[in-house]
N, C-alpha and C positions, 0 to 999 in steps of 0.2 A: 504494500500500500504506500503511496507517496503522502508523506507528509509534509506540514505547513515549510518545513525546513528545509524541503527541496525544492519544493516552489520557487523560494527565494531564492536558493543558491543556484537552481537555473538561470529564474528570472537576471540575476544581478551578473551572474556570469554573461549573459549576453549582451549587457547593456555594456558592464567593463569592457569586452573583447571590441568594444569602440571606441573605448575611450584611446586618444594618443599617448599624452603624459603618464610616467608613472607616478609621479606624485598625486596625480586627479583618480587612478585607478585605486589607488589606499584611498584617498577621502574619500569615493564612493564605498567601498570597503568597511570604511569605520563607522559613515552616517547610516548604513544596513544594520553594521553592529551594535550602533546603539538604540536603533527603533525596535531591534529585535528584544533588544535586553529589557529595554522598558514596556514592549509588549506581554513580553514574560513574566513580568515583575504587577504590573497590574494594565489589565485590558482595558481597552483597543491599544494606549500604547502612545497616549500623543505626548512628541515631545517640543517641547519651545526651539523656534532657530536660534533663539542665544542659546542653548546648550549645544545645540551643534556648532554653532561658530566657536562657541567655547573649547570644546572637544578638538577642531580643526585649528588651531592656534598657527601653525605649520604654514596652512595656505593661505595664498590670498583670499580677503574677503570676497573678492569678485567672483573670485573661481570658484566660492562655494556657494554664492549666492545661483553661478552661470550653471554651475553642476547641479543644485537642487535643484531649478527650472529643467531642467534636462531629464533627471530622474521621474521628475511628475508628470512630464509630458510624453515619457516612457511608458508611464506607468508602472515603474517599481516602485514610486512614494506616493502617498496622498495627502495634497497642501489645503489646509484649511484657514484661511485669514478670518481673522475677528473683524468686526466692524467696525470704524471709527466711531468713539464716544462721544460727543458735543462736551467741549471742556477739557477733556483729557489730554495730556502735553503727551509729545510723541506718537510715533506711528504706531499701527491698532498693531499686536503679537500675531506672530502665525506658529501655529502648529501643525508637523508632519507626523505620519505614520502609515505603516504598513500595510497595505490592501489587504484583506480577509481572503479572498482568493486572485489567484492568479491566473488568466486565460492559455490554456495548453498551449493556444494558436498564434499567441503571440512570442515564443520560444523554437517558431519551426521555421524551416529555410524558405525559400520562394517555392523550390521544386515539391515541399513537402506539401504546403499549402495548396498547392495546384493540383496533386494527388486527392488530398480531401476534397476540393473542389470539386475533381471527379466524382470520386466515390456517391457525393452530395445528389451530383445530377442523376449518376445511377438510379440512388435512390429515389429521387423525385420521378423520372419516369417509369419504374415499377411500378409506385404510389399510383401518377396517371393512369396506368393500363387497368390497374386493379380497380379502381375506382370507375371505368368505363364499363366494367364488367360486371359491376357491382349493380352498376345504372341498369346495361341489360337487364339482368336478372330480375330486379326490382319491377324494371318495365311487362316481361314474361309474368308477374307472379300478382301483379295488378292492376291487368287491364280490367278489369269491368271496377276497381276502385275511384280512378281517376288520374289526372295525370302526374306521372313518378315524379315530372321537376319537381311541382308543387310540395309533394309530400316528404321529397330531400332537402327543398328549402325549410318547410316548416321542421323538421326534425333538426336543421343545420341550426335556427334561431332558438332553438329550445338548445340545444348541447350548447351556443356560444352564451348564454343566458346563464346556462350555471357553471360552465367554466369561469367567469367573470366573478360569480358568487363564491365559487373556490379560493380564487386569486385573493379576492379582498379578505377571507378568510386566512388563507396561509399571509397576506402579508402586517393580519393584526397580529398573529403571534410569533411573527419575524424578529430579526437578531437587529435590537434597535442601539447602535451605535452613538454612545454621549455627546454630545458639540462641548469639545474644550473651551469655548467660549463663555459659554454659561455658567461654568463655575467661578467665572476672574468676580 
């Protein structure tokens, strides 16, 4: 079974294997290591950019400021800015932290991608054929009921009806993630 900790050390592996500098390839390295550690330490894991620039002492500000942009737009970090207070001196705090999951597809090569790609369409045109077949049948098995569209649509708006009642159900008792903001 792949765990959260592979995730990442794919994830972050890939992102590094672009980076040019080796000193930008450690600070990404360490801002992992530390979102990881304070994830661990208590959940979701968000930490302040002053403790990362603190931690980065090493590099330039810019560079860690350039590299956390780079990471989030990666998607190996997730940046959460607070909002400006009315009053408050200085600029609102941001907090990063570690995505909850990480997408397979974003860790595969082009060639990979293009394979699933396949495979996708495969499958979509099985789906087609099956579902044309599905249509006949329906149509052989109720003609004197009336017409099959009709009765695929109405069965279509009843399943997308409580599909939707499902959704809103699984995402009331969804994994609801704190906003580090509302604690300052």
């Amino acid at each position: 079974m792949v765990t959260f900790q592979d995730q990442v050390d794919s994830s972050v592996a890939l992102f590094i294997a672009g980076l040019r500098s080796e000193n930008t390839k450690e600070g990404a390295k360490v801002i992992v290591s530390l979102l990881l550690d304070a994830r661990n330490q208590k959940w979701p894991g968000w930490v302040r950019a002053s403790e990362i620039f603190n931690a980065l002492k090493d590099l330039n500000p810019a560079t860690i400021t350039r590299l956390l942009r780079a990471m989030d737009e990666a998607k190996v970090i997730i940046k959460e800015p607070c909002k400006k207070v009315k009053g408050q001196r200085g600029s609102p705090w941001v907090f990063y932290r570690l995505p909850e999951y990480y997408d397979p597809n974003q860790s595969r090569t082009r060639e990979e991608l293009i394979q699933v790609i396949d495979q996708y369409n495969k499958w979509l045109s099985e789906a087609l054929e099956r579902g044309n077949i599905c249509r006949e049948i329906l149509a052989e098995y109720t003609r004197g009921l009336g017409d099959p569209d009709k009765l695929i649509k109405e069965r279509l708006a009843h399943y997308r009806v409580r599909k939707e009642e499902v959704k809103k159900e699984m995402m009331g008792a969804g994994l609801k993630i704190p906003d580090p903001c509302e604690s300052l």
